[in-house]
Structure formats: structure tokens, C-alpha cells
MDAnalysis code that builds the backbone (N, CA, C; Angstrom):
import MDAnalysis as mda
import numpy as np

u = mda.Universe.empty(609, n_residues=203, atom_resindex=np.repeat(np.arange(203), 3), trajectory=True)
u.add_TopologyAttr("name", ["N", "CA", "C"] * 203)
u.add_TopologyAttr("resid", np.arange(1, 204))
u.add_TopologyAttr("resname", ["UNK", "UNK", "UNK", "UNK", "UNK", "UNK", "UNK", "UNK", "UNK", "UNK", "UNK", "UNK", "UNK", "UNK", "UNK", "UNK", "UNK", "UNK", "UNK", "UNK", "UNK", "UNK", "UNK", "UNK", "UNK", "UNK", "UNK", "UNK", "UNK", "UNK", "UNK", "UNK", "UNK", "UNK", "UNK", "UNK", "UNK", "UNK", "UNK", "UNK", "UNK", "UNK", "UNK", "UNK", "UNK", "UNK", "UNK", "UNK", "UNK", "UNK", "UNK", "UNK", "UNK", "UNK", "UNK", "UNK", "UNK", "UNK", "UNK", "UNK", "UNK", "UNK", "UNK", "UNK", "UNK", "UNK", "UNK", "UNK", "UNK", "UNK", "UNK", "UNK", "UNK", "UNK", "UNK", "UNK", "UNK", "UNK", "UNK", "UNK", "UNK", "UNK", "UNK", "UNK", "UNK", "UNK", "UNK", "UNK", "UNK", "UNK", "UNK", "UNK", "UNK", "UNK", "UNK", "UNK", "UNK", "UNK", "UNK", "UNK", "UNK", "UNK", "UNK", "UNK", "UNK", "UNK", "UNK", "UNK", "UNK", "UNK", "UNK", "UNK", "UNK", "UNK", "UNK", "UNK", "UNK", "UNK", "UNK", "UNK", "UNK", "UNK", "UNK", "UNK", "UNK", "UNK", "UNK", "UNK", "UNK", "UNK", "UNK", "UNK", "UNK", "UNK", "UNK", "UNK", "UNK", "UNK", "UNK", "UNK", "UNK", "UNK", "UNK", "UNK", "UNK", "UNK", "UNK", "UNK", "UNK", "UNK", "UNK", "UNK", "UNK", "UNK", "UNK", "UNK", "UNK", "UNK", "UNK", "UNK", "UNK", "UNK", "UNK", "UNK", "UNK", "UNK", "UNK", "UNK", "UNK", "UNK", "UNK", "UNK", "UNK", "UNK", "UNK", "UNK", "UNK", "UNK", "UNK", "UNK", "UNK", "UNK", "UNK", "UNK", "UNK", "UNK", "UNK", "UNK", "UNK", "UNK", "UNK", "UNK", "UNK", "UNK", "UNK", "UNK", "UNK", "UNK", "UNK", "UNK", "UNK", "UNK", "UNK"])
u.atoms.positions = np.array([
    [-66.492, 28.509, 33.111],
    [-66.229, 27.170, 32.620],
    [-65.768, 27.220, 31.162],
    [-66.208, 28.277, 30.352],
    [-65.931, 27.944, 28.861],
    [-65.080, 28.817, 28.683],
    [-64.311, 29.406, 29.526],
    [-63.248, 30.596, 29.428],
    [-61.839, 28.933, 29.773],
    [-62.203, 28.458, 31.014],
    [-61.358, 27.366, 31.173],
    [-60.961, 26.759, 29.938],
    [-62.047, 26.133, 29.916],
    [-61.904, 25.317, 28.860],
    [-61.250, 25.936, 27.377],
    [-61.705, 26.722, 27.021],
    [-60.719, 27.562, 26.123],
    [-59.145, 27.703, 26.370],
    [-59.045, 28.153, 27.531],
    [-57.297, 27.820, 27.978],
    [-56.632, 26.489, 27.926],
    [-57.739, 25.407, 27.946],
    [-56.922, 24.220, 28.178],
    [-56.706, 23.387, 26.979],
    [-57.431, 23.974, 25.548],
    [-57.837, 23.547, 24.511],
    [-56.381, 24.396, 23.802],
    [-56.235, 25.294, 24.353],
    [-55.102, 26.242, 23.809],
    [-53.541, 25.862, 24.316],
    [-53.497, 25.184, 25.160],
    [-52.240, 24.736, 25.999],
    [-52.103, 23.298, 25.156],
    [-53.669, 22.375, 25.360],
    [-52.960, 21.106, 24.780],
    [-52.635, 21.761, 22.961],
    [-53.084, 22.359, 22.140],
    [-53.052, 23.032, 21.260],
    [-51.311, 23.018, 21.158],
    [-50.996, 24.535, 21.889],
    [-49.424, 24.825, 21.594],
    [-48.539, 23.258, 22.174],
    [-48.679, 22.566, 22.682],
    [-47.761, 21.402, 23.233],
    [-48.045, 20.311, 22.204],
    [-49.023, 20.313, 21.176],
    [-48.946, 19.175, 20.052],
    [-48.158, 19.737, 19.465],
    [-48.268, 21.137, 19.366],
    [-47.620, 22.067, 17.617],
    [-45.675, 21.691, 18.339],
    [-45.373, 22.405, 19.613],
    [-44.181, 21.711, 20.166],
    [-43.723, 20.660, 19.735],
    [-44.512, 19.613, 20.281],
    [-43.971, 18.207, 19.758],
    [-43.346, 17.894, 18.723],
    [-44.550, 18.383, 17.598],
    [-44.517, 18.131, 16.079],
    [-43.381, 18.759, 15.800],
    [-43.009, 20.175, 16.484],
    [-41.651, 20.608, 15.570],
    [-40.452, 20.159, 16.708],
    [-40.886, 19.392, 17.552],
    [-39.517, 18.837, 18.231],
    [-39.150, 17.585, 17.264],
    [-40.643, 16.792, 16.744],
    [-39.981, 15.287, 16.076],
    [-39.380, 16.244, 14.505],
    [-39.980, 16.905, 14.003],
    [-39.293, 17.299, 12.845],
    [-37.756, 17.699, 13.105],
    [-37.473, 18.923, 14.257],
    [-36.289, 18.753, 14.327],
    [-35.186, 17.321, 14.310],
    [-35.947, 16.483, 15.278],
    [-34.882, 15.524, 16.092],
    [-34.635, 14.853, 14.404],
    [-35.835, 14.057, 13.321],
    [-35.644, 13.873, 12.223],
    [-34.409, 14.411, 11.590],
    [-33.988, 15.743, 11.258],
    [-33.304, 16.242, 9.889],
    [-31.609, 16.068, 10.861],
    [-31.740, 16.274, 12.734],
    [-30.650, 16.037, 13.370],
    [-30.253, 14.423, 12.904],
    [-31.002, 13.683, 13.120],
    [-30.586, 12.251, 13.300],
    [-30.251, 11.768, 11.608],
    [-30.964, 12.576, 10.206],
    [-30.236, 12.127, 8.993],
    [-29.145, 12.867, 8.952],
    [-28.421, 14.443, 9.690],
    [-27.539, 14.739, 9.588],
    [-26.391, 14.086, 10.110],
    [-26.729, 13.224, 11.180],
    [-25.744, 12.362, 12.292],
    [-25.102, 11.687, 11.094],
    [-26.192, 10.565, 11.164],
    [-25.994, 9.356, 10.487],
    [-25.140, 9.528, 9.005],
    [-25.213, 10.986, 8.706],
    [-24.479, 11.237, 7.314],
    [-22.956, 11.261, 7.622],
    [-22.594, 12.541, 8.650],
    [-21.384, 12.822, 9.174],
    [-20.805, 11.221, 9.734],
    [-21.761, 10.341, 10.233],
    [-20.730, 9.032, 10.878],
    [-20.092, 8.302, 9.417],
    [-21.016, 8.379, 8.329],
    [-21.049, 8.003, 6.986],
    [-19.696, 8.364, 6.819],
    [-19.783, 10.006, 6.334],
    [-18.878, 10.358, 5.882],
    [-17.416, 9.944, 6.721],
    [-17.363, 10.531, 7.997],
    [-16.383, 10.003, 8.751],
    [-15.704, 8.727, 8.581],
    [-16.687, 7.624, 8.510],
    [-15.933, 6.342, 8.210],
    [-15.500, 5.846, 6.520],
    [-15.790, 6.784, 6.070],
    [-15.895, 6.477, 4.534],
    [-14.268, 7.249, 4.690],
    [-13.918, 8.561, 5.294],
    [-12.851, 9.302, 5.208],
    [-11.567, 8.351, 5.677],
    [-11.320, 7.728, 6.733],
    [-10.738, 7.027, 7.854],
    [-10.756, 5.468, 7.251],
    [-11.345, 5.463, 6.209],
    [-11.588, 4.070, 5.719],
    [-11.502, 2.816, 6.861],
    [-12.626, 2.991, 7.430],
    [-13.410, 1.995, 8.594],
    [-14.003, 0.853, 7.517],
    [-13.609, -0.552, 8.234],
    [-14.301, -1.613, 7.795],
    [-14.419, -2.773, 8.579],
    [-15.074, -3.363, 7.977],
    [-15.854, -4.652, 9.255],
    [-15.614, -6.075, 7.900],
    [-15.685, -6.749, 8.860],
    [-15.860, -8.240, 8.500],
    [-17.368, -8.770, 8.312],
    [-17.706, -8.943, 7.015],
    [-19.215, -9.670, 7.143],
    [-19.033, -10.833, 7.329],
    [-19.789, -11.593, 8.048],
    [-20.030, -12.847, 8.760],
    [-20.195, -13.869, 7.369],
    [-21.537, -13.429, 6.506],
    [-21.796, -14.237, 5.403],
    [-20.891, -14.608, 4.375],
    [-19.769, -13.546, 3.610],
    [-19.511, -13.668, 2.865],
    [-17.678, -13.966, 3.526],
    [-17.488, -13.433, 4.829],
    [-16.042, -13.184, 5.216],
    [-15.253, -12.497, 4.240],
    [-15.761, -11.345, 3.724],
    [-15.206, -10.175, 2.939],
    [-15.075, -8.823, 4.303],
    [-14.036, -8.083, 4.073],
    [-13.783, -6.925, 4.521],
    [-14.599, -5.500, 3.576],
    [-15.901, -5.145, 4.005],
    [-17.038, -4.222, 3.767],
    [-16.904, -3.036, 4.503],
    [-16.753, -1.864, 3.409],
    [-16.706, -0.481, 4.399],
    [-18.011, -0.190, 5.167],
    [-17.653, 0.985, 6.173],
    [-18.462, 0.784, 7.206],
    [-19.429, 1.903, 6.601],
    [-20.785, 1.949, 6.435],
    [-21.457, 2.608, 6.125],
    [-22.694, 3.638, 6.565],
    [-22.702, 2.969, 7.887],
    [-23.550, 3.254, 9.088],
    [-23.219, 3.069, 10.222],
    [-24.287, 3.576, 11.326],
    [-23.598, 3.752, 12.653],
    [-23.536, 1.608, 13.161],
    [-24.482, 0.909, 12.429],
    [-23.993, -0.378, 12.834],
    [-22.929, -0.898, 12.404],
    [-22.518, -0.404, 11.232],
    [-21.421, -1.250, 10.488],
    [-19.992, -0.503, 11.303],
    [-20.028, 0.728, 11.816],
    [-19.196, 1.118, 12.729],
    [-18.839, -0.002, 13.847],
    [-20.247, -0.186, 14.192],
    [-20.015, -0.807, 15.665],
    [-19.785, -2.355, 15.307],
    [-20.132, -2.492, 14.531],
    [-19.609, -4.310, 13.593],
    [-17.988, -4.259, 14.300],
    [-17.473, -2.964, 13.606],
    [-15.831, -2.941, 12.943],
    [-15.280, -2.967, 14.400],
    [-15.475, -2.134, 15.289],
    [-15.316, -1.898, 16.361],
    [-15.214, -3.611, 18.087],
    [-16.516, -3.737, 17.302],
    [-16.472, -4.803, 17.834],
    [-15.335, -6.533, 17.621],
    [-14.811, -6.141, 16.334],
    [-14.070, -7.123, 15.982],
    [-12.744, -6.473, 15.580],
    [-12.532, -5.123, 15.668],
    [-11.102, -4.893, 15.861],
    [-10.526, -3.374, 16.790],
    [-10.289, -4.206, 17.763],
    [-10.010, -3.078, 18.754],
    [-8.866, -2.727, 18.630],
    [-7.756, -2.630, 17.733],
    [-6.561, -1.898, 17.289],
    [-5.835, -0.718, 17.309],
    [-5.400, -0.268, 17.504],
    [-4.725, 0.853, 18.146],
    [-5.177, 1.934, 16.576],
    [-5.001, 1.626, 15.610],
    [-5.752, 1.943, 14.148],
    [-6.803, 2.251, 14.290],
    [-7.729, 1.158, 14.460],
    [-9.412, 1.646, 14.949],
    [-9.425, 2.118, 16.222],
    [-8.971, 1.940, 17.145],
    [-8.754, 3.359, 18.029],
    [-8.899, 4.620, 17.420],
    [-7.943, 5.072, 16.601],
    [-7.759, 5.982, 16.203],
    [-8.980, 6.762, 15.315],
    [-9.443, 5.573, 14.548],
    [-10.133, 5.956, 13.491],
    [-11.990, 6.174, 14.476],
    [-11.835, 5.306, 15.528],
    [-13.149, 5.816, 16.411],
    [-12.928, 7.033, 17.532],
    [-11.783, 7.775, 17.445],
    [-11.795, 9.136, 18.219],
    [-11.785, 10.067, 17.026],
    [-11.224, 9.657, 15.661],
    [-11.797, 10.980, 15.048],
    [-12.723, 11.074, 14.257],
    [-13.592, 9.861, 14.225],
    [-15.162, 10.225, 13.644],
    [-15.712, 10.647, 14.911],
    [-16.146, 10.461, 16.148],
    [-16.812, 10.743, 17.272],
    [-16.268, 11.833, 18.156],
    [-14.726, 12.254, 17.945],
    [-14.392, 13.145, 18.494],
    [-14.107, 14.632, 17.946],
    [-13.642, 14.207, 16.804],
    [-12.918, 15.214, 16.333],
    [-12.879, 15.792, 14.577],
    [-13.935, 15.013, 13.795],
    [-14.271, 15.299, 12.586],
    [-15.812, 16.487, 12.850],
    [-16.276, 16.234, 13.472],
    [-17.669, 16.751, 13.759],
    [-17.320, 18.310, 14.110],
    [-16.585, 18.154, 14.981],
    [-16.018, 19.868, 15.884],
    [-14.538, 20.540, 14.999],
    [-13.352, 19.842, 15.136],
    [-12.618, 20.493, 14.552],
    [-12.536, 20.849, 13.055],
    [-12.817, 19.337, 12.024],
    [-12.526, 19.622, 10.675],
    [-14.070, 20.225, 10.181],
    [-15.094, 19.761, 10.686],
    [-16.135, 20.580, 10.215],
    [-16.124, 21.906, 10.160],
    [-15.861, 22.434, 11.324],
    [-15.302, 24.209, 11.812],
    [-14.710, 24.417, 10.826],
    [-13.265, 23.653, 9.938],
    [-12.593, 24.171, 9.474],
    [-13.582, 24.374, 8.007],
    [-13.766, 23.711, 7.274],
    [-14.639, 23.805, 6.372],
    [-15.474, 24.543, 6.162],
    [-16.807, 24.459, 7.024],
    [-18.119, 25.668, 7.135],
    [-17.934, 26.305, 8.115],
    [-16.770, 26.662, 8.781],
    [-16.763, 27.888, 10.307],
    [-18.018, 27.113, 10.788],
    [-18.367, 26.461, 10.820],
    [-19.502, 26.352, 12.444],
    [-19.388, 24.829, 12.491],
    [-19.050, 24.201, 13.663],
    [-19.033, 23.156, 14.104],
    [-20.436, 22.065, 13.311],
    [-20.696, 20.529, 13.297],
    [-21.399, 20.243, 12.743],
    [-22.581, 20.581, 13.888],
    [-22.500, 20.352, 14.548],
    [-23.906, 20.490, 15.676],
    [-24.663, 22.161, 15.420],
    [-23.316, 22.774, 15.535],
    [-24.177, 24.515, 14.716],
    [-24.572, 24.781, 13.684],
    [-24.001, 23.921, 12.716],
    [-24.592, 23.576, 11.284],
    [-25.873, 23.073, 10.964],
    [-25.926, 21.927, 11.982],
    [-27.411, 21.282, 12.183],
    [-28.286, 22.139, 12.802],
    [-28.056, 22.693, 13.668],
    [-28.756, 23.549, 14.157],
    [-29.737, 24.772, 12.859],
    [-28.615, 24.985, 12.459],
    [-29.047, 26.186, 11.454],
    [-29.714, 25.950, 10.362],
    [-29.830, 24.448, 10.014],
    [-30.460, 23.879, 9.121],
    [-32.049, 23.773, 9.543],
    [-32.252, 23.067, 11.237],
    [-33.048, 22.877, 11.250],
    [-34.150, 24.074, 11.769],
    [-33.461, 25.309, 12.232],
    [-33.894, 26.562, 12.141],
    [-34.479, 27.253, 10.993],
    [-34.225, 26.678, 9.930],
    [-34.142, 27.445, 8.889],
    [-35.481, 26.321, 8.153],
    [-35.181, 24.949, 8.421],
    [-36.464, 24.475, 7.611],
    [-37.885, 24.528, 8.546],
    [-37.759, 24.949, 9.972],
    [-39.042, 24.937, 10.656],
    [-39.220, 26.682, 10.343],
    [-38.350, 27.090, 10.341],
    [-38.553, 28.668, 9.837],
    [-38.890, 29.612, 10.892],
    [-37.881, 28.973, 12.166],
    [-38.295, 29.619, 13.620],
    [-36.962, 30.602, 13.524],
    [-36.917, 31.063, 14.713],
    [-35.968, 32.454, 15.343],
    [-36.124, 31.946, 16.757],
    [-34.709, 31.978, 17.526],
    [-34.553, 32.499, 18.886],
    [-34.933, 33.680, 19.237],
    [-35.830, 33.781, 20.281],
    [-35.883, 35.054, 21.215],
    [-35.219, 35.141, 22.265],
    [-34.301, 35.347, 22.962],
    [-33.722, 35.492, 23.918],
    [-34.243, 36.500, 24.547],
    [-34.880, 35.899, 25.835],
    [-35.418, 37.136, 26.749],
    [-34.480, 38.095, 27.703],
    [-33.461, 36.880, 28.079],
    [-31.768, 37.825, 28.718],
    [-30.765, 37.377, 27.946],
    [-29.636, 37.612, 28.529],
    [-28.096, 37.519, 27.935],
    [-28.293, 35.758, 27.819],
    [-27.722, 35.136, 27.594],
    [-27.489, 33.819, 26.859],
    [-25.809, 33.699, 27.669],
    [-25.608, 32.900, 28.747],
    [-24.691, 32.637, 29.385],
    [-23.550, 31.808, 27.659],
    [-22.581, 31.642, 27.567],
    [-21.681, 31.270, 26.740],
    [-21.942, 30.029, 26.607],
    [-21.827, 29.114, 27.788],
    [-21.949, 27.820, 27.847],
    [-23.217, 27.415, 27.590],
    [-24.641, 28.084, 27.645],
    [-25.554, 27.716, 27.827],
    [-26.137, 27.321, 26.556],
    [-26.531, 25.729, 26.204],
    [-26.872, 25.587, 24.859],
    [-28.451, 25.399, 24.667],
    [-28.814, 25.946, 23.413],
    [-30.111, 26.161, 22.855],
    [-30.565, 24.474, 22.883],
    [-31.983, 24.882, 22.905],
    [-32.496, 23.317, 22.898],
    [-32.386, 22.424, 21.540],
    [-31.784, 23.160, 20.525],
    [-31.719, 22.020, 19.452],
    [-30.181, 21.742, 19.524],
    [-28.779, 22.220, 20.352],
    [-28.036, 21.923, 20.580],
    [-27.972, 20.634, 21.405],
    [-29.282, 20.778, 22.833],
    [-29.283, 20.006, 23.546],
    [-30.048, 18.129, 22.861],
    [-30.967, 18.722, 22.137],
    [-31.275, 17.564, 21.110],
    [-30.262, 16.841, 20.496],
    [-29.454, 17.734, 19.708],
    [-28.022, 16.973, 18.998],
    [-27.504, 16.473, 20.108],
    [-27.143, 16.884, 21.078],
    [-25.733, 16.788, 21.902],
    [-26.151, 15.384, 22.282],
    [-27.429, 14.930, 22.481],
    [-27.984, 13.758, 23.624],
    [-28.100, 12.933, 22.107],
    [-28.833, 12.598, 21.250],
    [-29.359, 11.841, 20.304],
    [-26.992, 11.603, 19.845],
    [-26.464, 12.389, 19.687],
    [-25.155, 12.049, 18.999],
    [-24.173, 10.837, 20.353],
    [-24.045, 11.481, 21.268],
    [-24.162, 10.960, 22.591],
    [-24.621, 9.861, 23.070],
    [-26.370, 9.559, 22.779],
    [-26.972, 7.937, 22.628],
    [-25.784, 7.089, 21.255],
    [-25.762, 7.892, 20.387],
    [-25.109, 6.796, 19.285],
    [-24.231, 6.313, 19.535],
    [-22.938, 7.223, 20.026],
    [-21.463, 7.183, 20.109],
    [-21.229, 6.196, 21.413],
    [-22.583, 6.449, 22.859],
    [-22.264, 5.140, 23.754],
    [-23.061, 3.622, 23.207],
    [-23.732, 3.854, 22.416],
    [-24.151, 2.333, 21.832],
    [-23.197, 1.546, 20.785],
    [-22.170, 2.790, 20.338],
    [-21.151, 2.157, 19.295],
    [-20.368, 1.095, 20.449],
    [-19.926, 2.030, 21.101],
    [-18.990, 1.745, 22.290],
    [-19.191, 0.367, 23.513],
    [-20.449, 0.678, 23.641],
    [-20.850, -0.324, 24.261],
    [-19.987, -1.731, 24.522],
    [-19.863, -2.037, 25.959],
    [-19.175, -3.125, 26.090],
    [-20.110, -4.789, 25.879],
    [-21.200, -4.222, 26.359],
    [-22.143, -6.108, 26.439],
    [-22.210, -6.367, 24.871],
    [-22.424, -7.898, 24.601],
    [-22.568, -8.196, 23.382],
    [-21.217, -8.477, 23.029],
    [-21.290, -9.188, 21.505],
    [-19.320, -9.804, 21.187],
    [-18.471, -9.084, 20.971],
    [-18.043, -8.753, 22.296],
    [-16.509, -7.843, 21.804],
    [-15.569, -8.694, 22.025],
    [-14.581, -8.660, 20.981],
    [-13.501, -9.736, 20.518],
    [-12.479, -8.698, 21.037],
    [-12.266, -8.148, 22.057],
    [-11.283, -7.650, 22.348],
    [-11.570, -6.605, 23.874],
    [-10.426, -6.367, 24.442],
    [-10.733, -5.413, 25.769],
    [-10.270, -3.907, 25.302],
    [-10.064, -3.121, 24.370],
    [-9.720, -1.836, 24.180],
    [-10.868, -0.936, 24.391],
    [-10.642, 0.373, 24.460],
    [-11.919, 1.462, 24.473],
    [-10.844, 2.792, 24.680],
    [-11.168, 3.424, 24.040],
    [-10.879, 4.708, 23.573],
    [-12.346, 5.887, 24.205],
    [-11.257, 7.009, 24.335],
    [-12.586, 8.030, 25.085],
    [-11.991, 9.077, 25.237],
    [-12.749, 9.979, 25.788],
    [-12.423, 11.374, 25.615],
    [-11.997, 12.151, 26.898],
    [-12.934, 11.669, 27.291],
    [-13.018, 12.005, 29.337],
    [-11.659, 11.408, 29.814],
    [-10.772, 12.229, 31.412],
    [-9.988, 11.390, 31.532],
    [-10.412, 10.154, 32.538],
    [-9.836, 9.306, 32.507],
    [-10.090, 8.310, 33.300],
    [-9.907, 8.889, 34.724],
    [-10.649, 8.616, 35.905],
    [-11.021, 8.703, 37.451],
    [-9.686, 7.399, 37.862],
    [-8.606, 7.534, 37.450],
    [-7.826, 6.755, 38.359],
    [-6.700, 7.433, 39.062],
    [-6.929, 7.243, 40.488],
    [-6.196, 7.971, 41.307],
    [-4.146, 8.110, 41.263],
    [-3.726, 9.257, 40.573],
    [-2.382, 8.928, 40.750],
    [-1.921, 8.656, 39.132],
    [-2.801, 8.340, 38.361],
    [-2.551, 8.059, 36.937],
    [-2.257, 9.257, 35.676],
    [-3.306, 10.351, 36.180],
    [-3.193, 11.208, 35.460],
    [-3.093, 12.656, 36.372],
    [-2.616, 14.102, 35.677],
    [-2.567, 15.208, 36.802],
    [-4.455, 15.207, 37.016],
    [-4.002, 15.686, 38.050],
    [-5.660, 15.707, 38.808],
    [-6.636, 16.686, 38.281],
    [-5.716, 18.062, 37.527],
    [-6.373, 18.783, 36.977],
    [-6.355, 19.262, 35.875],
    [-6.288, 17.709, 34.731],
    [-5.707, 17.878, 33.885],
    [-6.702, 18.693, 32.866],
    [-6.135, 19.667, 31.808],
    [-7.260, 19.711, 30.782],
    [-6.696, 19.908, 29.654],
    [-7.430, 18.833, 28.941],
    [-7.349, 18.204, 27.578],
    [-6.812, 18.969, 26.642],
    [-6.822, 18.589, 25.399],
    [-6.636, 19.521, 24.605],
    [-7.514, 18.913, 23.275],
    [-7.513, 19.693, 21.852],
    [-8.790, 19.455, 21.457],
    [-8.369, 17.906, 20.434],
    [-6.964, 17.772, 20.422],
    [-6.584, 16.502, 19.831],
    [-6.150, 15.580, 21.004],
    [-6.406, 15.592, 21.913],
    [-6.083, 14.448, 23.415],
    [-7.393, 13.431, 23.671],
    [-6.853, 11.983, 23.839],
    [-7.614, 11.129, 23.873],
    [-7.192, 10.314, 24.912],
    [-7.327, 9.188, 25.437],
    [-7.326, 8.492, 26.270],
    [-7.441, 6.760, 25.929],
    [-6.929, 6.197, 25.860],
    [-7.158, 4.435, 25.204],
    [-6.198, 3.517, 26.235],
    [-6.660, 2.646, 26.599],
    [-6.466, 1.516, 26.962],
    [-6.251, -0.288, 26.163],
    [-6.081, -0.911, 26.351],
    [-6.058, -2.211, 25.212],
    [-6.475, -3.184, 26.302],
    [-6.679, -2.445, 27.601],
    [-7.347, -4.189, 28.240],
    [-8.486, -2.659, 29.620],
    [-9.532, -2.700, 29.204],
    [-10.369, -1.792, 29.950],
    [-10.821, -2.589, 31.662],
    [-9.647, -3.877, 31.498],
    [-10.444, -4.564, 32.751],
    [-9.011, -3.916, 33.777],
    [-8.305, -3.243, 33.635],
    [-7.115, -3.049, 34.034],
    [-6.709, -1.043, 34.119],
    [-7.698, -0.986, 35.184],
    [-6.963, 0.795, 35.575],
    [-6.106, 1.466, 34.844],
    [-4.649, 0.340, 35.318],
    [-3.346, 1.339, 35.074],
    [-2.749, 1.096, 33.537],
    [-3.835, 0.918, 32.801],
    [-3.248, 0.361, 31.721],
    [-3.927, 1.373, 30.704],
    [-4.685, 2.951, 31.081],
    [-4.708, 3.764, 30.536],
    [-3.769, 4.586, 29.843],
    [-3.598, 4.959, 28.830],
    [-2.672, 6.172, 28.752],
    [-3.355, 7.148, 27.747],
    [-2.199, 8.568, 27.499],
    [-2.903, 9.225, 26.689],
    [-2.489, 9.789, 25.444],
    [-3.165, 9.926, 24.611],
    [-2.090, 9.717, 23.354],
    [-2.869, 11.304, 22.715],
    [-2.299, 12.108, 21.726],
    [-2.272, 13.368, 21.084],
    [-1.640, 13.526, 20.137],
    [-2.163, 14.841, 19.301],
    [-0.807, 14.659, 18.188],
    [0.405, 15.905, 18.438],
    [-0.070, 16.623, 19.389],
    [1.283, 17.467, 19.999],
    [1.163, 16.703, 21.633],
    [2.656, 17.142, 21.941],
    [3.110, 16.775, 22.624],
    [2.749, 17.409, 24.025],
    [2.099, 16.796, 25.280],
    [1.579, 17.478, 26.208],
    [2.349, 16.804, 27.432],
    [2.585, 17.653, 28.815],
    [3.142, 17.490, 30.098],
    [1.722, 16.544, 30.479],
    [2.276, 15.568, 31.368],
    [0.935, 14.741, 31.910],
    [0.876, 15.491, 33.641],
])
């Protein structure tokens, strides 16, 4: 009985200490997010309409994103919401610090819990570490709540990354490229997708 009990005192034990360094991680991920959306819209010069004053206010956060978004669905803010969410994070970050922002975060938050991967086998390529999988989902929750259709959207546009599932619209096996996007100006309307890049691609 007191051998049990010792094991079970030791399990709930290691699964608090878990926790604790899962919320510390998810913490330093979610002020790194919120910085990069910062920066992103500060770069792209994103702005919204305040209601109170009816002044044009840069966007400073992930709400003031979704303010701007919500009241101007423009082929401009199109633009300017595929390359904070698509393509500032992965390509220009890479270019800057060689490691994407999500590997950046990663290494940060490795480094302030003061852990190490052990890899017990080979590490498949695709297969991402659990503080990848933390970023990937917490960046992911943000970017579909920006997006989000319920609530006042003053307009039918949406921009995205994925290709659209419409039969006959696009090649069936198409694959992207790392500047290819996808936008529409009325999302109630299939064929009214297209796809836009900054080199020139066969559809």
C-alpha cells in the first residue's frame, strides 16, 4: 500500500511540474505571437477606424487587426492579412534570424525552461516537437478568430492559404508555392475564387 501510494504521489508530482512548464511555455509563445502580429501590422501599415473618435488608428494588436479587417476587406488588406499571417513569420523571419519565427520561439522557450530534447529514435522531418505543436495551434486559434466570419463584417472578402475544394476551379493537384494565396471578394460565391502570387504560376 505505501509503495502504491508513493507511485501515485510521484505521477501526480511529475504531471503538475508538466503543466507548470507547459503554461510557462504557452506564456513566452503567446507574448512572442502577439509581438510578431504587432510588428507585422506596424510593417504593412494596418489600420482600423475607431468608432469613438472616427480617426484612422494603427493596428496594434491581434484585435485592432481584426477591427481593420472587419471594416475593410480590400484587395490592400487582403494583402496586408496574408503577409502578417502567412508569410512574415516563415519567410522574412528565416531571412533575418535563419530560423523561422515558430523555431525561434521555440528556442527561446527551451532555453528559459532550460530543458533539452531527448530523442529516443530518428525524428521523422515532418514530425513537430511539442512546443512547435503549442505554437502551431495557439497562432492558428488567433489567425481563425481574426478571420472569423460571425459578428460585423462590412464586407464578403477572405483571403487564405489552403486551396479552395471547388471542383474544376483549380488543378486538382495543385501545390502552392511559398508566396501563393487564394482571395475571393464575395466568399458567398465558389467561382469567384482566384489566385494571386508574386511570380507567375501555371494554374
Amino acid at each position: 500500500m505505501g509503495t502504491d501510494s508513493s507511485k501515485i504521489s510521484s505521477h501526480v508530482a511529475m504531471q503538475k511540474m508538466v503543466m507548470e512548464e507547459q503554461n510557462s511555455a504557452m506564456m513566452i509563445i503567446v507574448s512572442e505571437i502577439h509581438q510578431l502580429l504587432h510588428d507585422a501590422a506596424t510593417i504593412t501599415n494596418m489600420k482600423y477606424c475607431c468608432k469613438r473618435t472616427n480617426h484612422m488608428l494603427p493596428c496594434l494588436t491581434n484585435r485592432d487587426i481584426r477591427k481593420s479587417w472587419l471594416q475593410d476587406g480590400s484587395e490592400a488588406n487582403q494583402q496586408r492579412l496574408a503577409w502578417i499571417f502567412y508569410y512574415y513569420g516563415m519567410e522574412i523571419h528565416q531571412i533575418g534570424r535563419s530560423l523561422t519565427h515558430c523555431d525561434w520561439v521555440e528556442s527561446k522557450v527551451l532555453a528559459a525552461l532550460n530543458v533539452a530534447y531527448v530523442h529516443v529514435g530518428d525524428k521523422e522531418e515532418r514530425q513537430r516537437t511539442c512546443v512547435q505543436q503549442l505554437y502551431s495551434k495557439k497562432f492558428n486559434d488567433l489567425r481563425a478568430n481574426t478571420v472569423r466570419q460571425n459578428g460585423p463584417v462590412r464586407h464578403t472578402s477572405m483571403v487564405k492559404k489552403e486551396q479552395p475544394m471547388v471542383p474544376g476551379l483549380f488543378n486538382k493537384n495543385f501545390k502552392r508555392g511559398k508566396t501563393t494565396f487564394f482571395v475571393t471578394i464575395n466568399n458567398q460565391d465558389e467561382t469567384s475564387w482566384h489566385k494571386v502570387c508574386m511570380e507567375t504560376e501555371d494554374e
